[in-house]
N, C-alpha and C positions, 0 to 999 in steps of 0.2 A: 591092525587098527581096530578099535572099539568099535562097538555102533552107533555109539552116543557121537566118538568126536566125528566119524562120518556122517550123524545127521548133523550136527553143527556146519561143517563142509559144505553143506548141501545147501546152505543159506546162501551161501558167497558165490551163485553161481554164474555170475559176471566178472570175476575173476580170475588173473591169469594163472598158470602151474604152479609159477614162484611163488605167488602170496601161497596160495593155498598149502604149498610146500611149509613156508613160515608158520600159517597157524596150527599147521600140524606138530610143528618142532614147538610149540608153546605150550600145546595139548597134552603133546605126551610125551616130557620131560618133569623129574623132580619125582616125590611124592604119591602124588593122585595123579601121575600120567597116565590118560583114558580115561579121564573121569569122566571129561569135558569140564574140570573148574580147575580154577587157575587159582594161585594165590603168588603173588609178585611182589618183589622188595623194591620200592622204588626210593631214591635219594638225592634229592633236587633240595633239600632242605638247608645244604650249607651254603647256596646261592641265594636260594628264597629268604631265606632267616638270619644269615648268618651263620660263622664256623662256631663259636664259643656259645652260641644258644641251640646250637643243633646236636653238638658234638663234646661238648665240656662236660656232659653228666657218665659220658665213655668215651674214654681219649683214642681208645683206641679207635675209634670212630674217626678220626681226623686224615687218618689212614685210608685210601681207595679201596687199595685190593683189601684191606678189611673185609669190609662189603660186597666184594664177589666170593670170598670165604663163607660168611653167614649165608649168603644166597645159596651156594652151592653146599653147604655141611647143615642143613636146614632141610635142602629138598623143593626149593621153590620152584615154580616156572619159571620164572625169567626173574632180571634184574634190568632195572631203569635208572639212568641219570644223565645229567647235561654231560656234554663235550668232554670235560676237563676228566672228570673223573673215568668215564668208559675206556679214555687215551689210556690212562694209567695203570691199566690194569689189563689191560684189550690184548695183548699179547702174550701174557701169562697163561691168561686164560681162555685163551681164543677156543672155541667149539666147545667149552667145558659148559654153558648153559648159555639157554637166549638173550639176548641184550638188545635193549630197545633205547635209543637216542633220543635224550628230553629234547626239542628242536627249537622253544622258545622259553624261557624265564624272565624272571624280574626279582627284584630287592627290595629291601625294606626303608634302604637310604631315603627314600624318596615317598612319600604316600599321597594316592590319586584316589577320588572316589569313583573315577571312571577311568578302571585301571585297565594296561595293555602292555601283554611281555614282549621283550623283545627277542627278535631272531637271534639264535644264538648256535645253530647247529645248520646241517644242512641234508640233504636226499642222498649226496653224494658222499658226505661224510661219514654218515649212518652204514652204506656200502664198503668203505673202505677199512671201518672198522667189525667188520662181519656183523653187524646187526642183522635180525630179524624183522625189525621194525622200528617206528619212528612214533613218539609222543608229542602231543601240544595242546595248551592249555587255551581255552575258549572263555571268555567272560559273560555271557548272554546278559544283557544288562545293563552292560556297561555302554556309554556314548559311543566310544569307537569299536564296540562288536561287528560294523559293517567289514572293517578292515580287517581287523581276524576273522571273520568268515572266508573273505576273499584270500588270507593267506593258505589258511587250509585246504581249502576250498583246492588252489595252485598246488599246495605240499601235496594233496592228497592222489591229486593226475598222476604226476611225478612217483611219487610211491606206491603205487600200483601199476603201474608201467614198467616201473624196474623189480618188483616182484616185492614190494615189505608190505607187513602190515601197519596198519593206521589205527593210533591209538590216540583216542581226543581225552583231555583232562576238561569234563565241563561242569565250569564251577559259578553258576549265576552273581553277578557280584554290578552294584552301579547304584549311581546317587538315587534313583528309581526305586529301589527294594531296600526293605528294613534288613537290619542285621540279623533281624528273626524269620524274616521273609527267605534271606539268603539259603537257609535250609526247608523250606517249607516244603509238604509235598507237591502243591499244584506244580513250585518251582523247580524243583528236583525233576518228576517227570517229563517239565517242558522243556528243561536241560538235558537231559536226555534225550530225547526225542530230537532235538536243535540235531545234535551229536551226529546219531544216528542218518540225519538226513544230508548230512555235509557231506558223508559218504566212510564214517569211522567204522570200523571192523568192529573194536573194542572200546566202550564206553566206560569211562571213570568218574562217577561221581558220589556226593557227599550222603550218607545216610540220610534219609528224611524225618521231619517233625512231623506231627500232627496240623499242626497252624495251615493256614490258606492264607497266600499273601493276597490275592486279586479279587479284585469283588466280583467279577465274572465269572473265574476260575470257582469259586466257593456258590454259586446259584449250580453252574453247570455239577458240582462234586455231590448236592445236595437234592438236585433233581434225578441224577443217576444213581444217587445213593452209593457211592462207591466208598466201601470200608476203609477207612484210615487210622484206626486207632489203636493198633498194637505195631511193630517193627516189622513184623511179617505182613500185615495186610499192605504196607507202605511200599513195603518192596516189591511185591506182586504187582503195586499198581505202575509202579517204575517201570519193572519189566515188561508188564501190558502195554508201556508208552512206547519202549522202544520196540517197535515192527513186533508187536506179539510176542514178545521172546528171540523172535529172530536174529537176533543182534547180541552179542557177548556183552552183559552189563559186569563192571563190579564194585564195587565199592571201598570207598577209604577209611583209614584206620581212623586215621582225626588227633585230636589230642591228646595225649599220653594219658591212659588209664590204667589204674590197677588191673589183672591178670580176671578175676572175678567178674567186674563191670563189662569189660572187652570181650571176655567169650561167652558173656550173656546175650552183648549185641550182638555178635556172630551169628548165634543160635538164631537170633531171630530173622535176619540178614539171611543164611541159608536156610530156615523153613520158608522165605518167601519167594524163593526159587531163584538168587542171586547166581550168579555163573563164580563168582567168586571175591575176593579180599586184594585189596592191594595198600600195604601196611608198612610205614616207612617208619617212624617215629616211635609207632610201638612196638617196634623191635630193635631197630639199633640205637635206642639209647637205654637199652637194659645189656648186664652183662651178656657175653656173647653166650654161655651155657642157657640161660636165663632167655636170650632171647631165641634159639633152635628150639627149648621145649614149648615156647608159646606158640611159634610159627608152626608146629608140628600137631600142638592141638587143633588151631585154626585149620590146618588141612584137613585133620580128620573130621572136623565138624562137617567140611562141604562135602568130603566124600561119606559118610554117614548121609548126608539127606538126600544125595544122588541116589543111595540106594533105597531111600524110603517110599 
């Protein structure tokens, strides 16, 4: 074991053998095992989105065990999706890389400006299918953020008690915050930080803007002077939100971008001391060759500034 993922370890000292066991198998798997950064394929998008807007630009996408192929011929840490899909594949490739149970989704059939997913996985299920851990999407934001708190909040007892780790998707969203707002940094770190205090191991959230949605939050930014205006200063301050660094941030791929755009963000995303990438869309919906040489740059970017 590195010393890096052993100081990581060292955070979580409230936890029992088994998590800690898990986030070691997260660590130092794939690629950059020992880096302490992670880069993870996650695939909740033909539930969230749709199959034919997630997966028609590669059919072969439409396919499960697809996707624990790319995962695993790639070099990722782990791989994330709801129910349906981990079933599918869960046996093929049982022990062949970590897998983490998306635990709650939603759809597009239906649009709420004060959205909330629904349970869709379980603590137990996650165990039966060997996961490592369990994922769930948090809205901060939104009207009924009280009740996702408290589910998590419950997921979270339960999956540290039977040894997974806790991995929150928090994604500020609600009739409250502008759709510019939704990525803003004040917001971004204060979703983070929500994350981190619910009791998540590992935080997932959206790269931040320069913008300030709160006018509180933009006196207090302004008073402290705290830097926000390049990708890397944003992320630092992210990562200052959650517990110091203490806490495994990483960040999402987003919308499909060209190959140039996307590892520029990276770049900046790891010089701001990001633990790492979790990239669902920009990579499996480019050919599968196509999307191993992306996914293998991105690792080399975080392992490059781990060593800087």
């Amino acid at each position: 074991m590195t010393p890096r993922v052993k100081e990581i370890l060292s955070w979580y000292g409230s936890d029992n053998p088994g998590v800690l066991a898990n986030l070691t198998r997260l660590m130092n798997t794939g690629r950059i095992a020992g880096s302490g950064k992670l880069v993870i394929l996650p695939v909740d998008q033909g539930f969230e989105h749709g199959p034919a807007r997630s997966f028609a630009v590669n059919p072969s996408a439409y396919d499960p065990q697809y996707h624990f192929q790319l995962a695993l011929e790639s070099g990722c840490n782990a791989y994330a999706a709801p129910l349906g899909f981990i079933e599918a594949g869960a046996r093929e490739f049982a022990g062949q890389i970590p897998l983490i149970l998306k635990l709650n989704n939603s759809d597009v059939l239906y649009s709420s400006k004060e959205p909330k997913s629904a349970m869709t996985g379980s603590v137990d299920e996650a165990l039966r299918l060997g996961c490592a851990g369990i994922g769930f999407t948090i809205y901060p934001g939104s009207a009924q953020r009280n009740d996702m708190y408290k589910e998590i909040a419950e997921l979270t007892q339960e999956a540290k008690r039977k040894g997974l780790v806790v991995v929150v998707w928090s994604y500020p969203r609600g009739g409250g915050l502008s759709k510019e707002g939704e990525t803003g940094i004040d917001v971004i770190a204060y979703g983070a930080h929500i994350a981190a205090q619910l009791g998540a191991h590992i935080v997932k959230v959206k790269p931040p803007t320069n913008h300030i949605e709160q006018a509180e939050a933009k006196k207090a930014y302004e008073k402290a002077q705290i830097p926000i205006a390049t990708m890397s200063e944003r992320i630092r301050h992210v990562v200052q939100s959650t517990f110091n660094g203490r806490r495994i941030v990483i960040f999402s791929g987003g919308l499909v971008k060209g190959d140039a755009e996307l590892l520029e963000e990276v770049k900046g995303i790891a010089q701001g001391g990001a633990f790492g990438s979790i990239m669902g869309r920009n990579a499996f919906q480019r050919p599968k060759n196509d999307a191993i040489k992306l996914l293998n740059q991105v690792q080399d970017i975080f392992k490059s500034a781990e060593r800087a």
